[in-house]
N, C-alpha and C positions, 0 to 999 in steps of 0.2 A: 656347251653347258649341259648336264644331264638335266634328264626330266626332272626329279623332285626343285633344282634349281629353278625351272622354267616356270613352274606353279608357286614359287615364293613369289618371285617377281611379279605373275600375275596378282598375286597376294594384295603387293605392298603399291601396285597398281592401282590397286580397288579403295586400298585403306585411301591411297592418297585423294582417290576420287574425291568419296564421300568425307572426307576433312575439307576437300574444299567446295563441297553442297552444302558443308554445317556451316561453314561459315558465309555461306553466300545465305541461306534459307533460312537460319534462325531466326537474325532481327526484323524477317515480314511476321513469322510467325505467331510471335512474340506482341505485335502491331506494330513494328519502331520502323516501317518500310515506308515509302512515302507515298504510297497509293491507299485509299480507304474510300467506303463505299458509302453516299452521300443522304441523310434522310430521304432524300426524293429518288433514292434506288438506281442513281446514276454514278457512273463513276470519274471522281474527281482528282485530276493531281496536285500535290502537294509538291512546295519547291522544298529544296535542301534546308533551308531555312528552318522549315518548317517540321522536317521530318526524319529518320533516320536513313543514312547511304551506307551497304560497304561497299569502299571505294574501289579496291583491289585486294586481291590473295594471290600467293605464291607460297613457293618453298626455299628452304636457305639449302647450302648443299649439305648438310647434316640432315636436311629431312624434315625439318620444323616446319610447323604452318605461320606465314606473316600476313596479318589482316590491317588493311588501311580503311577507318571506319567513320564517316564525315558524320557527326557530331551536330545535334539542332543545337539552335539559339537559347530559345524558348519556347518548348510544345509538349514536357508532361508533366505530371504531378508523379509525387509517391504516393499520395494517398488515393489515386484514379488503380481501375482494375487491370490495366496493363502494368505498372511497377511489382504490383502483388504475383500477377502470375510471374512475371522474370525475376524476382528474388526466390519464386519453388522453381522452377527452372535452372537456377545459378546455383541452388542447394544439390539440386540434383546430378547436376554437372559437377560439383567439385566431391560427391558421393561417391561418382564414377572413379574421377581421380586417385581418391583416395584408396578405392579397389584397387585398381591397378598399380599402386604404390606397393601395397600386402603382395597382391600375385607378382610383380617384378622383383620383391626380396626374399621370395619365399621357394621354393623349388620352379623350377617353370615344367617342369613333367608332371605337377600333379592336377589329375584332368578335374577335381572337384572343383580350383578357381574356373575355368571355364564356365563349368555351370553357374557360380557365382555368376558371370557376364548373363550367362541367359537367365538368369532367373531376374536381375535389375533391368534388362531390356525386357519384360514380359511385364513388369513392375509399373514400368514406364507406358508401356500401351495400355495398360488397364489404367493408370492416371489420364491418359487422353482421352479415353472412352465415355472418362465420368465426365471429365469437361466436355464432350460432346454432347451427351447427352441433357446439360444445362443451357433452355432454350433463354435466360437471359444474357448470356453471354452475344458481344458482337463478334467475336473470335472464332465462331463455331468452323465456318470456312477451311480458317488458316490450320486449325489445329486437327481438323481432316484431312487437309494434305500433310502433315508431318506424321498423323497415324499413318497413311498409306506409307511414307519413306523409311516409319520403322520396319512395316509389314517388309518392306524390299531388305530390309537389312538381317531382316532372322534369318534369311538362308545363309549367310556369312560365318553363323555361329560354327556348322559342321567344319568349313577351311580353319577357324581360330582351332577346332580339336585337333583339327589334324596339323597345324603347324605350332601345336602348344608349346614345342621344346625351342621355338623358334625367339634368343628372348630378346634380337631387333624389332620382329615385330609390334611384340609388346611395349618396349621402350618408345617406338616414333606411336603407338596409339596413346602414349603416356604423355607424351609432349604435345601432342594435337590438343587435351582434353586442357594441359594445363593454361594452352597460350586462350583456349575459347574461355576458361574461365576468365583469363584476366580481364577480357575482352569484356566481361556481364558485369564484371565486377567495374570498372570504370563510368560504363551504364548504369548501374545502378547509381553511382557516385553522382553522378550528373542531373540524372531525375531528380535527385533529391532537391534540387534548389531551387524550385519554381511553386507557385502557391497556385492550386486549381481555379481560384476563384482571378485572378487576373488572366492568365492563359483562358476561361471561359469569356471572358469580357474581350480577351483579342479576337475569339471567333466572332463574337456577336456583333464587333467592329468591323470586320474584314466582310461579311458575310454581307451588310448594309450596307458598305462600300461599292461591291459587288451588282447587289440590286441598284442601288441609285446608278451605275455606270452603265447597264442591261434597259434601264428607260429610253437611255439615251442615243443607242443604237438605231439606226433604218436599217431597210430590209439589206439582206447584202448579196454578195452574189458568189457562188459557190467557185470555189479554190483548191479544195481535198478535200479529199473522202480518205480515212484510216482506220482499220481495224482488221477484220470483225472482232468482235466479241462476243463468244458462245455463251448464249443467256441456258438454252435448253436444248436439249434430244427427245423432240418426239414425233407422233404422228405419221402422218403417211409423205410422198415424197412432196406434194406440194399444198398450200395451205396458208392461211394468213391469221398474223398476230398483230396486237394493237394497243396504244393505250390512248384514253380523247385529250386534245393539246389545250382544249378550253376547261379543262376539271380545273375544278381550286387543287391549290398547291399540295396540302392534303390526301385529298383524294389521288389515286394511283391505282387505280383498278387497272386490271387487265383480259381481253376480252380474244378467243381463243375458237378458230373459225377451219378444222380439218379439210381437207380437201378440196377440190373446183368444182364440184356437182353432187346431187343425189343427196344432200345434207340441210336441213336446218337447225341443226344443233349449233348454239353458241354456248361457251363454258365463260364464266368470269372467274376473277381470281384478285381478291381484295389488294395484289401487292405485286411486285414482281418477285417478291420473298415467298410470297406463295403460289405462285406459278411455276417457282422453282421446285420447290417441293412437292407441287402436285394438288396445292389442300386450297379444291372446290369450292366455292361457297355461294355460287347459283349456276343455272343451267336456263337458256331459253330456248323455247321452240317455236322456230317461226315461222308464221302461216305461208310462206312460201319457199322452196329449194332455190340456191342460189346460183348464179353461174359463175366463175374464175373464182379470181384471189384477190379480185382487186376491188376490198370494200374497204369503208371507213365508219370511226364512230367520230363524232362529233358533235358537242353540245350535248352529250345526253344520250344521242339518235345514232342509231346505226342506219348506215346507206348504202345498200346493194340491188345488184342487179338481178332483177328476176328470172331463175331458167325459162331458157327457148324463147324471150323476148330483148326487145330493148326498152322494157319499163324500169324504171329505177323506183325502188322502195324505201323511205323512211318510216324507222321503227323505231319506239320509245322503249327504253330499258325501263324505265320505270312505271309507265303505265301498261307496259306489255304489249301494244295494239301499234296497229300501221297508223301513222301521221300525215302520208300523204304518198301519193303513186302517178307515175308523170314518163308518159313516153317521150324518148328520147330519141328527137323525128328526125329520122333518112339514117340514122345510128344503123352502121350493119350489128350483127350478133351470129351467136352459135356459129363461133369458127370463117366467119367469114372475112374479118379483118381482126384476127386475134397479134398477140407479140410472136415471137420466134419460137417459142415453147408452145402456142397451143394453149388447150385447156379453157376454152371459151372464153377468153382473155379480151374479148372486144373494147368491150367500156371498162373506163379503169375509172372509179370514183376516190377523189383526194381533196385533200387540206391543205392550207399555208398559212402564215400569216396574214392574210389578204381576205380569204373565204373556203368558201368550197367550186369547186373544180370537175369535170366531167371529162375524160381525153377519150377521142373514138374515132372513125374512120367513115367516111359516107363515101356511093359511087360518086355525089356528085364535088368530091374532092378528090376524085378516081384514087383512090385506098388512102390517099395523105390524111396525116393525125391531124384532127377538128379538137378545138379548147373550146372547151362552154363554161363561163362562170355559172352557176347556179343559183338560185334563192335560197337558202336553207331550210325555210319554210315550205313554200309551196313545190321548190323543186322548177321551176321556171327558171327557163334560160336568161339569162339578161345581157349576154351578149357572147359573141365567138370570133374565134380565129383560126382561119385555116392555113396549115403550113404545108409546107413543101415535101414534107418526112414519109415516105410509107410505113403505115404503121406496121405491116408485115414484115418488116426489117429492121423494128423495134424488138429489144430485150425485154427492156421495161424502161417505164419514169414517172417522174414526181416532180412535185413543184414543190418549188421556196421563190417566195416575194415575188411571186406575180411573173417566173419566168420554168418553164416548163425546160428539163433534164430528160435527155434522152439515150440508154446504153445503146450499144452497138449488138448485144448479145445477151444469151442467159447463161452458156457456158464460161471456161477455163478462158480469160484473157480479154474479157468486157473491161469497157470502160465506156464512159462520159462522151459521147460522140458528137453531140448536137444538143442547142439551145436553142429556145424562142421566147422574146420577151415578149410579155403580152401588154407591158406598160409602152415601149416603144414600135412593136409592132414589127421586129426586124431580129435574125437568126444568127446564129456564129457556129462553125463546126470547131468544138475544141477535144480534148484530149486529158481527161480527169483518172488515172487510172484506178481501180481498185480491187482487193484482194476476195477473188471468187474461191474462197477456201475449201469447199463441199461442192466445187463443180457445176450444179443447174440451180437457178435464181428461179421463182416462180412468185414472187411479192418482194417488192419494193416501195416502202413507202417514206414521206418525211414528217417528223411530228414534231413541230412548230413549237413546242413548250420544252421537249427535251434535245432540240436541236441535232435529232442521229434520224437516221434512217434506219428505218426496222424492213428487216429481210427473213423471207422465210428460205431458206438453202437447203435442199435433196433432204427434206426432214430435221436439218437444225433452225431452232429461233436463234437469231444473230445481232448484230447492233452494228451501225456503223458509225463513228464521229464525223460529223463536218465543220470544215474549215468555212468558214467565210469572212469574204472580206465586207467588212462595214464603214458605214461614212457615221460619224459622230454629231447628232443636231446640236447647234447651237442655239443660245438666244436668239439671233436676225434671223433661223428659219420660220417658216411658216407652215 
């Protein structure tokens, strides 16, 4: 095959690509995808039921795009803000089309349709820009990834000049546009039949369904871990983030703790929306430098470990001032029984369902991990358990319902090593794995209201899901 053939084919490689990203990427972008992000800033899935699928894509041997596209029940309205923007969307696509109808019966050597192309795809970025920059919109997200996939698609315009006389290619971009219009156009057919005010009343059903079924759970006990999920990129390599599991439902602040030492800066951030974004909305400074990552807020109070001690500190966000300060007796510190990574990691202070929690190491449990439940108030022990685990052969862990997780490591290939209930008093080595994406862990925590585990990894804020298994109370328990 000569060259100039070798570079069509490349060509019609690319075109095919991106025909089948339009059509796999659209109906998220759009919102018709079945993942959406929940007022409490968690993300929740939606079944098929519920939401738009496409199912599969492919090509016929003529070159055509075929989309198989699973269809909701009942889940929009036309008069909600996702119909509106996919009828300017479906205008604009059959816009497209209809260019390329002119430029395919028109000369194909003349290079001005071309710029016709770039000048509607320049047309189209500057439409997404303005919707970006409209902070009522829920869509902001979606419609910034579809900017960036145009930004990747301008380079493409110089190959269309240069294979302008080429007029296959123009025809399979001509049938691509026509089969995705039919595609919006059947979507739109469908939204149209449902009334918003029923479809709100099935969330506000399903949603109370939900809650009353969530009462009825005990604690349960962990089964998988899956994710991550990259909330954010920042900071230095190790450091801890957090949100309190006792806030009312509402409330979702978020509380932003750089580094393992030489720091009392904490940042809040009213949202994980604006944590995302960056937009500050207080700062404390507190009368003592901390040591590790492993603090908590809780009720209100932040609780850390004081540097170069093992005195633990509660701190009220809202009155500013220390609440209360309590050594934490025969607790080694500074490097002495830290996790696998270091970083004065001694005492790890945590939350569950159950309370608050203290994990550390004394000689006289020669380095094995010690549990202390805590007072919340005063900070007093009310009781411990000492396990078998060297804490220096700890990664990191966290507790859920009263039974303390322990990884194997902070690097490439941890997982879930070891358990200790602290209800029964008795240990299991299991094998929980999960995805160490960014390589070194240096916070690990569980928070009890949003059921994931928040991770701070080599400088990203991360999320992880957990699975657990639950026992459902009945009437006859007690």
């Amino acid at each position: 095959m000569s060259p100039p053939l070798l570079k069509l084919g490349a060509v019609l490689s690319t075109m095919a690509m991106i025909s089948s990203w339009m059509s796999q990427t659209l109906p998220s972008l759009v919102g018709l995808n079945t993942t959406r992000l929940s007022t409490s800033d968690t993300l929740t899935q939606i079944s098929p039921k519920e939401g738009w699928q496409v199912y599969s894509s492919a090509q016929d041997p003529d070159g055509r795009c075929i989309c198989t596209v699973v269809a909701p029940e009942q889940n929009l309205c036309s008069r909600d803000a996702k119909s509106r923007q996919l009828r300017q969307l479906l205008e604009k696509v059959q816009n497209m089309s209809q260019s390329i109808e002119v430029l395919n019966l028109r000369t194909q050597r003349d290079f001005q349709y071309v710029l016709k192309m770039e000048t509607q795809m320049k047309g189209l970025k500057a439409k997404f820009r303005q919707i970006e920059d409209d902070r009522k919109t829920l869509m902001t997200k979606h419609f910034q990834e579809l900017k960036e996939k145009m930004d990747e698609l301008l380079p493409l315009i110089p190959v269309l000049e240069q294979y302008k006389t080429d007029a296959k290619l123009i025809t399979q971009f001509k049938e691509e546009i026509r089969n995705l219009s039919a595609v919006l156009t059947g979507i739109q057919e469908e939204i149209g039949a449902y009334d918003y005010e029923e479809l709100h009343q099935r969330v506000l059903s399903l949603e109370t369904r939900l809650r009353d079924c969530m009462k009825k759970l005990t604690c349960g006990k962990l089964m998988k871990i899956t994710g991550p999920i990259t909330v954010k990129i920042s900071g230095t390599r190790f450091g801890a983030w957090m949100t309190d599991p006792l806030a009312p439902e509402k409330n979702n602040r978020v509380w932003y703790m750089d580094s393992y030492t030489n720091n009392k800066i904490v940042r809040e951030y009213k949202s994980i929306a604006d944590f995302v974004s960056g937009a500050e909305s207080r700062t404390y400074n507190l009368p003592f430098k901390w040591a590790g990552t492993n603090h908590v807020v809780y009720n209100g109070s932040l609780y850390f470990n004081k540097y170069q001690s093992n005195i633990i500190i509660k701190y009220s966000f809202d009155t500013g001032r220390v609440l209360a300060q309590r050594s934490l007796e025969y607790a080694g510190f500074h490097n002495v029984y830290p996790y696998t990574w270091g970083g004065f990691s001694d005492i790890d202070l945590m939350a569950d369902e159950i309370g608050l929690w203290a994990v550390y190491a004394t000689n006289q449990n020669a380095g094995n991990i010690v549990i202390s439940q805590l007072n919340q108030d005063t900070l007093e022990v009310l009781k411990s358990w000492s396990t078998g685990y060297p804490k220096r052969s700890a990664g990191e862990s966290f507790m859920i319902c009263g039974t303390l997780y322990v990884t194997n490591s902070h690097l490439t290939g941890a997982k879930v090593y070891y358990s200790y209930s602290t209800k029964t008093s008795t240990y299991e080595y299991t094998d929980i794995p999960f995805h160490n994406q960014y390589f070194h862990i240096s916070m690990l925590d569980y928070n009890a209201r949003d059921r994931a585990l928040y991770a701070w990894n080599n400088g990203h804020q991360v999320l992880f899901n957990v699975t657990l298994f639950h026992v459902i109370k009945t009437e006859d328990d007690t």
